[in-house]
C-alpha positions as CSV (number, residue, x, y, z in Angstrom):
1,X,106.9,95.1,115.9
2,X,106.1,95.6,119.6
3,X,104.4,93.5,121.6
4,X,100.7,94.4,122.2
5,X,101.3,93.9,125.9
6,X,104.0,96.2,126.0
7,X,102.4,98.7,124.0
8,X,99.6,98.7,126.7
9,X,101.7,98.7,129.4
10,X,103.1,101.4,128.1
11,X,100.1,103.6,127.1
12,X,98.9,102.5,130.6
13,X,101.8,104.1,132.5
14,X,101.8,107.1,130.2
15,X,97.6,108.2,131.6
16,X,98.0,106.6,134.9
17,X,96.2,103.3,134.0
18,X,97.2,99.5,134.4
19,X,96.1,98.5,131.1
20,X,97.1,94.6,131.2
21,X,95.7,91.6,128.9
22,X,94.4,88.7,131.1
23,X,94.9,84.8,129.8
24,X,92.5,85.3,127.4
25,X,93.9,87.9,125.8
26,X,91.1,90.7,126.8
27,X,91.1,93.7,129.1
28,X,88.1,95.6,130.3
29,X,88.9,99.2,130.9
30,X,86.4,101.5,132.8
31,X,86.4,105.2,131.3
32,X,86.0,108.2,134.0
33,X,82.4,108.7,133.0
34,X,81.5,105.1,133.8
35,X,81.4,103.6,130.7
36,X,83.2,100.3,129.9
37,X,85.4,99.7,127.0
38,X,86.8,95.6,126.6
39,X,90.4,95.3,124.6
40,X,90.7,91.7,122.9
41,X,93.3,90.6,121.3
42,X,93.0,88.1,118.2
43,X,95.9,86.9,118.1
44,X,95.3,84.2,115.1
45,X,94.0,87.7,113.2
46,X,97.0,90.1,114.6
47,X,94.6,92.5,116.1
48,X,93.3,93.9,119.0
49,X,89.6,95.3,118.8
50,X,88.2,97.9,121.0
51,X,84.3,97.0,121.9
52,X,82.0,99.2,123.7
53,X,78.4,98.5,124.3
54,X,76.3,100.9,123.5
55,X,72.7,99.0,125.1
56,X,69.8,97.4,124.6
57,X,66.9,98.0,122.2
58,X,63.6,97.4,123.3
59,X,61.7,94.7,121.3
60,X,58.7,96.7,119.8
61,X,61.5,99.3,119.0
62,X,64.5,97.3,117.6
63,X,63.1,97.5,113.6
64,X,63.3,100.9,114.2
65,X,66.9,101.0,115.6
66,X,68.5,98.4,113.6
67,X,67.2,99.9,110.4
68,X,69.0,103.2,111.5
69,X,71.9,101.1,112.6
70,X,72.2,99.2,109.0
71,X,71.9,102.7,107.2
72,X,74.8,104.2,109.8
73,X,77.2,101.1,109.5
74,X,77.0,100.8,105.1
75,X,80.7,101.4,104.2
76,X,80.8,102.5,108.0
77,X,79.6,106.2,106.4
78,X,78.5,106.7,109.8
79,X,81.1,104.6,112.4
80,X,84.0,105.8,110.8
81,X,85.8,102.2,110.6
82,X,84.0,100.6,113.7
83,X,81.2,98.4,113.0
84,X,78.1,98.4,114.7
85,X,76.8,95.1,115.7
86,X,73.9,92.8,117.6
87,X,75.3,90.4,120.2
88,X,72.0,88.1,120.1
89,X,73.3,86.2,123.3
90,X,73.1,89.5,125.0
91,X,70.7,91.1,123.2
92,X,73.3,94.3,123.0
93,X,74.3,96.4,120.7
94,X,78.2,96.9,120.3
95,X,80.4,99.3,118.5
96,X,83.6,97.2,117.6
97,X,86.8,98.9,115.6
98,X,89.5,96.0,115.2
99,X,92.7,97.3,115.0
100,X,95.4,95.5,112.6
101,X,98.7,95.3,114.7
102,X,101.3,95.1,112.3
103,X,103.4,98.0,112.2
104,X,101.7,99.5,115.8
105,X,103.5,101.6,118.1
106,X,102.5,102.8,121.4
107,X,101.4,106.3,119.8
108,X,99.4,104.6,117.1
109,X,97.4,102.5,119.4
110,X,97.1,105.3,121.9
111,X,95.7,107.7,119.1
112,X,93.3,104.9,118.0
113,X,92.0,103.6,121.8
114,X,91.7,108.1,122.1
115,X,89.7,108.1,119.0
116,X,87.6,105.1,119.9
117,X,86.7,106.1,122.9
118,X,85.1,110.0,121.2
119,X,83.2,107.7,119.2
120,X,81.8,105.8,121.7
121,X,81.0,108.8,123.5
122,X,79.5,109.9,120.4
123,X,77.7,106.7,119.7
124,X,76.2,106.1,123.1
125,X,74.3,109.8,123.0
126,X,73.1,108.9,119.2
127,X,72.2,105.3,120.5
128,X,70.3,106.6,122.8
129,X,68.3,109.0,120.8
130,X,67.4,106.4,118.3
131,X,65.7,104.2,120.8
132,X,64.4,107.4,122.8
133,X,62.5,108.2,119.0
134,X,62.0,104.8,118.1
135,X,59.8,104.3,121.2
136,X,58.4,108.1,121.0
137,X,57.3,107.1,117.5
138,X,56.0,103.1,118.9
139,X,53.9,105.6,121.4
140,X,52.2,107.2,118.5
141,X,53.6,110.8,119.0
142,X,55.8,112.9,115.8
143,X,59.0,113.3,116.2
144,X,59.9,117.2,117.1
145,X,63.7,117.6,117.8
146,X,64.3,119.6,114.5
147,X,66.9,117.5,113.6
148,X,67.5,116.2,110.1
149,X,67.3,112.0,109.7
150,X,70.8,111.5,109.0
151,X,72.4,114.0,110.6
152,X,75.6,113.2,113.0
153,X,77.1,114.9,115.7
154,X,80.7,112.8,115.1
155,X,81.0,113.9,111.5
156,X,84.9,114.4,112.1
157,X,85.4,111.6,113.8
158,X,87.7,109.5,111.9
159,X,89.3,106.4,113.3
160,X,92.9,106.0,111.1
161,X,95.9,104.7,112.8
């Protein structure tokens, strides 16, 4: 097996990025539309997770949110693998895939980090949605964006080494 480093580095030079754990093991990476994806490694677990964070919910909305949240992360039906989770200490929500090193390559994780980062494109629009409706809603006005509770725009996103 290859070293995660090395993989990185590699990936890195490959799409013009120095992609480099620091000493704890974690590298924050920021994507050309802005948005901010961290790398950890868990070393005592042999993987590295991709994290993004997708925001904040406001308080009279978050029963709202989270309850869509729960129903989109059961069997991960709707994060494809990635787990959708509340960082109280924050008060964030974060979209976290951890990715079991054994056997990785430098194309596997390259296709996975690709794969997250679709998904975190397409979970940051939905995100937003859900807390754009849930505070509609909060302000007493119907919902009128025709679209289908339970619908998803990342249907074919599929996160499989």
């Amino acid at each position: 097996m290859q070293e995660i480093e090395s993989i990185l580095k590699e990936i890195g030079a490959k799409n013009g990025l120095e992609i480099a754990l620091d000493e704890n093991g974690a590298c924050t990476l920021e994507l050309a539309d802005g948005r901010v994806m961290l790398l950890q490694e868990r070393a005592n677990l042999n993987e590295l997770d991709f994290v993004a964070t997708l925001g904040t919910v406001p308080e009279e909305a978050r029963a709202d949110v989270f309850t869509e949240l729960l129903a989109a992360n059961f069997y991960w039906q709707d994060t494809f693998g990635a787990t959708i989770s509340w960082n109280a200490d924050l008060e964030e929500v974060v979209l976290i895939y951890p990715l079991q090193l054994a056997g990785a390559t430098p194309e596997s994780v390259e296709t996975i980090f690709n794969r997250f980062v679709e998904l975190q494109s397409a979970w940051a629009e939905r995100f937003a949605e859900m807390v754009a409706a849930a505070q509609h809603e909060d302000d007493g006005a119907d919902d009128e964006d025709g679209e289908e509770e339970g619908e998803s725009a990342n249907d074919d996103l599929i996160i499989s080494p």
